[in-house]
C-alpha positions in Angstrom: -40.0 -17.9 -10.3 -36.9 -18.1 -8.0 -35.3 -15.0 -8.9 -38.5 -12.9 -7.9 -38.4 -15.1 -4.3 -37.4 -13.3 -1.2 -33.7 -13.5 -0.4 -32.7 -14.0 3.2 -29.1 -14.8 5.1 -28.0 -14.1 8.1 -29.9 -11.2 8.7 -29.7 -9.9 5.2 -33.3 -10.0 3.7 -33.5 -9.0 -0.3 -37.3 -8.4 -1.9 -35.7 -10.4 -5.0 -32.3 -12.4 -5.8 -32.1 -9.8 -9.2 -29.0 -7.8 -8.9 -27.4 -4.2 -10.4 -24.0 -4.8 -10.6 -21.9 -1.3 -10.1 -20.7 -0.3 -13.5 -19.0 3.0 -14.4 -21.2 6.0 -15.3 -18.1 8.3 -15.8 -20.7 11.2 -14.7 -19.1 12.5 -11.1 -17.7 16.3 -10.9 -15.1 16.1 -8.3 -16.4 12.9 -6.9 -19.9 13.9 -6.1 -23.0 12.6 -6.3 -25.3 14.6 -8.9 -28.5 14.4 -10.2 -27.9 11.8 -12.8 -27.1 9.1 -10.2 -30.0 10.2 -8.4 -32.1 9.3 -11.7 -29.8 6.4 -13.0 -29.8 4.0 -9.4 -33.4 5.4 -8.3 -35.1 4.3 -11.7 -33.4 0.6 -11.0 -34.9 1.0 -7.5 -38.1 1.7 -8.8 -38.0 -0.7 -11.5 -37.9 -3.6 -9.1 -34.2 -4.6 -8.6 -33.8 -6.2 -4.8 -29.5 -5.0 -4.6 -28.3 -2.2 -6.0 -24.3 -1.6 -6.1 -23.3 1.8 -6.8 -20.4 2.1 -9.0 -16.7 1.8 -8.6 -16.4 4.3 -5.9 -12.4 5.7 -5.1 -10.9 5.3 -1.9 -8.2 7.8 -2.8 -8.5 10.7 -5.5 -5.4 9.2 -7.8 -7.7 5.6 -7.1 -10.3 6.4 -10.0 -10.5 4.6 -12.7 -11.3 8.5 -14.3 -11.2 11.9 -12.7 -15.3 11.5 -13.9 -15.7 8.8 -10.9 -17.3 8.5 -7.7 -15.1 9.5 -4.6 -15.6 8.5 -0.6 -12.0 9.7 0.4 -13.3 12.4 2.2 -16.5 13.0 4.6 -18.0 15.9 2.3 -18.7 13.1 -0.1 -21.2 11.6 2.5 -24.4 14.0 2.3 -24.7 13.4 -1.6 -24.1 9.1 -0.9 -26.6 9.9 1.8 -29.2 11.2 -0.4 -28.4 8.2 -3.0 -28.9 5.9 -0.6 -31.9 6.9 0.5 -33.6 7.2 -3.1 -32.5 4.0 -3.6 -34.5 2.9 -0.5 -37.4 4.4 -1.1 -38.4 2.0 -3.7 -37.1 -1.4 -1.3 -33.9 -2.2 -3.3 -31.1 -2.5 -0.9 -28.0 -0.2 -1.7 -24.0 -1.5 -1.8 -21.2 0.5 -2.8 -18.2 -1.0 -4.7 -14.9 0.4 -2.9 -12.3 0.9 -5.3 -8.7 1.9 -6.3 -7.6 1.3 -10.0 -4.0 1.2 -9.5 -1.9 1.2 -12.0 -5.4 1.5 -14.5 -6.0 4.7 -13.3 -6.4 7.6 -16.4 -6.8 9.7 -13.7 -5.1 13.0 -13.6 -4.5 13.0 -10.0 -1.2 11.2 -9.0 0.8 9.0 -8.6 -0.1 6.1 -10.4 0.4 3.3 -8.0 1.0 0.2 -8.3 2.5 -3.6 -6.6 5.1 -3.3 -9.1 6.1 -0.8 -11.7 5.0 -2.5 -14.6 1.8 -0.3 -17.0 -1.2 -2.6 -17.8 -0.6 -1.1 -21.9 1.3 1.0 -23.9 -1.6 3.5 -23.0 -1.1 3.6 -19.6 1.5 5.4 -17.4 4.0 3.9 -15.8 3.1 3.1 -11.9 5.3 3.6 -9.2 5.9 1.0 -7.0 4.3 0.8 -3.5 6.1 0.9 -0.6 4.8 -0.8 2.6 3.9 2.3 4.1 1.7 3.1 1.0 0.7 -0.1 1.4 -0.8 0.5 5.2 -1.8 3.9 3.8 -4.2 2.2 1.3 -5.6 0.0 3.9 -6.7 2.5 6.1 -8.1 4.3 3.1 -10.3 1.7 2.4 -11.6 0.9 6.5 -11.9 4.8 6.1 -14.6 4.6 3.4 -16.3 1.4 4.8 -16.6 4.0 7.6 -18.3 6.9 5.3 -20.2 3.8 3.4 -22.1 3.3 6.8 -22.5 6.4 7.8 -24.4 7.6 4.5 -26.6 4.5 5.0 -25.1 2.1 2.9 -26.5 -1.4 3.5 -23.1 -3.4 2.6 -20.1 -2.6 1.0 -18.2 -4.7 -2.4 -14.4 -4.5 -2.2 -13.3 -4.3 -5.5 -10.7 -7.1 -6.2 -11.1 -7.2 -9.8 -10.6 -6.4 -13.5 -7.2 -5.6 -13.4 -7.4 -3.0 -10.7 -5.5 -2.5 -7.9 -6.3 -5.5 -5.4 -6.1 -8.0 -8.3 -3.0 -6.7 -9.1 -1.5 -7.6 -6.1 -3.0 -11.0 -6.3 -1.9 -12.3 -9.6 1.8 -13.0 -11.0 0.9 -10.7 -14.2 1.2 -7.6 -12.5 3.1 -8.5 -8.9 6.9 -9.1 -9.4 7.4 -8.0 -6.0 9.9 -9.6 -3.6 8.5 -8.5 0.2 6.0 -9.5 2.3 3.4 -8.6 -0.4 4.5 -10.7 -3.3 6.4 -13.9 -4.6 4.7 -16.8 -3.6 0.8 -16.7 -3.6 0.6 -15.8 0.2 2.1 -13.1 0.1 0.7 -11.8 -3.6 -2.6 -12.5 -1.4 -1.8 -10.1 1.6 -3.2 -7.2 0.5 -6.6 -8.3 -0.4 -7.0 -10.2 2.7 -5.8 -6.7 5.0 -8.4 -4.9 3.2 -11.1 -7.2 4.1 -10.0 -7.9 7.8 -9.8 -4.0 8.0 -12.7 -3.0 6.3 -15.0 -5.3 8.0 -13.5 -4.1 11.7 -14.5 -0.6 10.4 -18.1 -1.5 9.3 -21.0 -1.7 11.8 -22.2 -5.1 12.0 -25.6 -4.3 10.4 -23.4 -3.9 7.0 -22.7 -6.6 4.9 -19.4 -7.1 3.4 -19.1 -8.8 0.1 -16.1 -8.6 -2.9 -15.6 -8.5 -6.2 -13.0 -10.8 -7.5 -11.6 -11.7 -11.3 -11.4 -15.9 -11.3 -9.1 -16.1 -14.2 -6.5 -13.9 -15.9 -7.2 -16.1 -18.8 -3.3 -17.1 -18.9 -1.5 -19.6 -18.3 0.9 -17.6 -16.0 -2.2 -16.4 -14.2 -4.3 -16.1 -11.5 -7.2 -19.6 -12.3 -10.3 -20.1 -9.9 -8.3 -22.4 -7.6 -5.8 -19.5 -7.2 -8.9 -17.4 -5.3 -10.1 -19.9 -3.4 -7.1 -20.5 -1.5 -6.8 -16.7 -1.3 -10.1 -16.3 -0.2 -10.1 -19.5 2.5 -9.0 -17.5 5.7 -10.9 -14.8 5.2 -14.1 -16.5 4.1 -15.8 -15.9 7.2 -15.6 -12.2 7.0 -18.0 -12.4 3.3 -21.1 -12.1 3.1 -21.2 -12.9 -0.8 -18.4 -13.3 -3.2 -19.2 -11.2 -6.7 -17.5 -13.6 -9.2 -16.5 -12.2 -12.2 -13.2 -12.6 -14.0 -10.5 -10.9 -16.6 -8.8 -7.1 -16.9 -5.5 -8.0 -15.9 -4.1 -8.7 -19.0 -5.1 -8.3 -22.7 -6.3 -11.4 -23.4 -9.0 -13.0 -25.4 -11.9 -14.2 -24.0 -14.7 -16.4 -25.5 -17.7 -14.2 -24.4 -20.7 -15.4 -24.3 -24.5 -15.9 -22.0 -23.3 -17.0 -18.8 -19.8 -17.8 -19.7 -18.8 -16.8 -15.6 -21.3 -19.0 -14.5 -19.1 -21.9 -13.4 -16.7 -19.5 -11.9 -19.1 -18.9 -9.3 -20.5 -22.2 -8.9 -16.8 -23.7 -7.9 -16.1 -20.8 -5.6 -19.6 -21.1 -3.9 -19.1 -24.3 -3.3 -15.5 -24.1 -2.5 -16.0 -21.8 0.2 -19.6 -22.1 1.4 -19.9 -18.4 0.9 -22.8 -16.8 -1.0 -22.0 -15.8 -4.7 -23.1 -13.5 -7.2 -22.9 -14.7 -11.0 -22.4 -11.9 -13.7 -21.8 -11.9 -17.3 -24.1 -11.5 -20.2 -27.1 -12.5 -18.4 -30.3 -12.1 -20.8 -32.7 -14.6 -20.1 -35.0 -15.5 -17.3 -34.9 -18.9 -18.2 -31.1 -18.9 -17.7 -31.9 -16.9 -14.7 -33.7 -19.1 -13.4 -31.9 -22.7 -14.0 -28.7 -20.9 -12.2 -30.8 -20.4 -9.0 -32.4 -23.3 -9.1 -29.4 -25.6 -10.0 -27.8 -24.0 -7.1 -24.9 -22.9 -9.5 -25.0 -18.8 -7.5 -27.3 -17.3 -5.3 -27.9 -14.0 -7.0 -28.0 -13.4 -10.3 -26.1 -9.7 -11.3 -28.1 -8.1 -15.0 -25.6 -5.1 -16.2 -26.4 -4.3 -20.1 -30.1 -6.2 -19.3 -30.0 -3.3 -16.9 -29.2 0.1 -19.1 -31.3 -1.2 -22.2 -34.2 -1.8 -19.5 -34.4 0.0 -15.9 -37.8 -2.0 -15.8 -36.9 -5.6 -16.5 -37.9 -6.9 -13.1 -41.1 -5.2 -13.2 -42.3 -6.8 -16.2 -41.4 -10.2 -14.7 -43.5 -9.5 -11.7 -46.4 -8.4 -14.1 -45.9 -11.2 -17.0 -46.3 -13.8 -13.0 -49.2 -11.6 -12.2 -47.4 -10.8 -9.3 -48.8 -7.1 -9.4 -48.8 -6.4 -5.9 -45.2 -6.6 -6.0 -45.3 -3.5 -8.5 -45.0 0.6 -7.6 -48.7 1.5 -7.5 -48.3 4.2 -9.5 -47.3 2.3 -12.4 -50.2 -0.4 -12.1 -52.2 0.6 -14.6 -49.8 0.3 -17.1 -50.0 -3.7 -16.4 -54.0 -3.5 -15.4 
């Protein structure tokens, strides 16, 4: 099978092209790393996965999505990442860490809720202020800052979060950026943020770190942000990416027709758009669909979340259903002998 084939580019070599995407544990005390990340990413590590990306992680305490999330605004948050990192090598999964602010979707109770413009996602949320440009280059820095702690705890690369509704993407679509500067208005502008924080998180990482980001394709609305929208966004910056995580929604409450793979061919116009490596996400089950994805060339990694929680072991039991046993933790071979 493809998926369980080596993964190597430009210098980045993956056992496997089977992902973790980061996904929200809500488990942190004040940021830190504690012993149930240690068991939740290093039982994915040991069950086979090649990448590993570690949860939304905040770039600024009022940034989490909750006041349960991981933080990496400060240095006294690297020993814990350290040791995560290494736990998660141990068993030959690489490690990534998604950098994030949630804007004006943060629940925390830090503050303030910040935002491009002052405009809540819901009824449930509070009302963000509006950034100024100062905030603006105070943001940027924040995130270079933890691209900086990311290497230094032994990160391998680093995800920029631009997506679900959070604070990047809500500089980049029309839903959520009624701004009138140099950050918003025409799509150039709505795109300035996104492209400062990768230009000046990539100048902050070592070059052995790969840079990759998470991006929404479609607001699903008419007013919003569509696949075409992120490409042109993406085009000058391109070069700077390593892999593009395509995912899409959580900017707007919308409806979206869910189902296996429905992301797919978000990924597969962006790869191609922009010759950059993608990751496809999104109710991903089946090997077989696995596998026609890679082979059709539609992404180049394949992201399992919900596969994932229900089953820290899935890759495992591929290599053993191959017979690919030496691929397995010998400890656990004669549970496939």
């Amino acid at each position: 099978m493809l998926c369980l084939k080596p993964y190597t580019y430009q210098g980045i070599n993956l056992k496997n092209r089977l992902v973790m995407p980061p996904m929200c544990m809500y488990q942190a005390e004040n940021g830190f790393v504690n012993d149930f990340h240690l068991v939740h990413y290093g039982s994915r590590a040991v069950g086979g996965v090649g990448m590993i990306i570690v949860e939304a992680t905040a770039v600024s305490p009022e940034g989490r999505i909750t006041d349960e999330d991981l933080g990496i605004w400060d240095d006294q948050f690297i020993p814990g990442l350290k040791h995560l990192t290494d736990e998660i090598h141990r068993y030959g999964a690489k490690a990534v860490i998604q950098l994030a602010h949630a804007g004006r979707k943060s629940m925390s109770f830090a503050s303030p809720h910040i935002a491009p413009s002052s405009i809540p996602f819901s009824d449930q949320y509070a009302v963000p202020v509006e950034m100024s440009e100062e905030e603006i280059l105070g943001l940027r820095e924040a995130f270079a800052s933890g691209a900086r702690r990311a290497f230094e705890a032994g990160f391998d690369g680093v995800e920029i979060h631009g997506a679900h509704g959070y604070l990047i993407h809500e500089f980049l679509s029309p839903l959520s950026n009624q701004r009138s500067d140099n950050y918003g208005g025409n799509p150039e502008n709505r795109a300035r943020m996104m492209r400062e924080v990768i230009t000046d998180v990539r100048k902050a990482l070592d070059p052995s770190v790969w840079l990759q980001i998470r991006i929404s394709a479609s607001d699903y609305d008419p007013q919003g942000l569509k696949p075409s929208d992120l490409i042109d966004a993406l085009f000058p910056v391109k070069d700077l990416l390593d892999f593009i995580h395509v995912s899409s929604g959580g900017n707007a409450m919308r409806k979206i027709d869910l189902k296996p793979g429905y992301q797919v061919p978000f990924a597969s116009d962006i790869k191609h758009a922009l010759h950059v490596p993608a990751i496809t996400v999104g109710l991903i089950t089946e090997e077989e669909m696995i596998e026609s994805i890679l082979v059709n060339e539609e992404a180049d990694l394949v992201a399992l979340g919900r596969e994932l929680l229900r089953n820290p072991y899935y890759v495992n039991e591929l290599y053993a259903r191959l017979g690919m046993l030496d691929d397995l933790p010998e400890s656990y071979l004669r549970a496939y002998k």
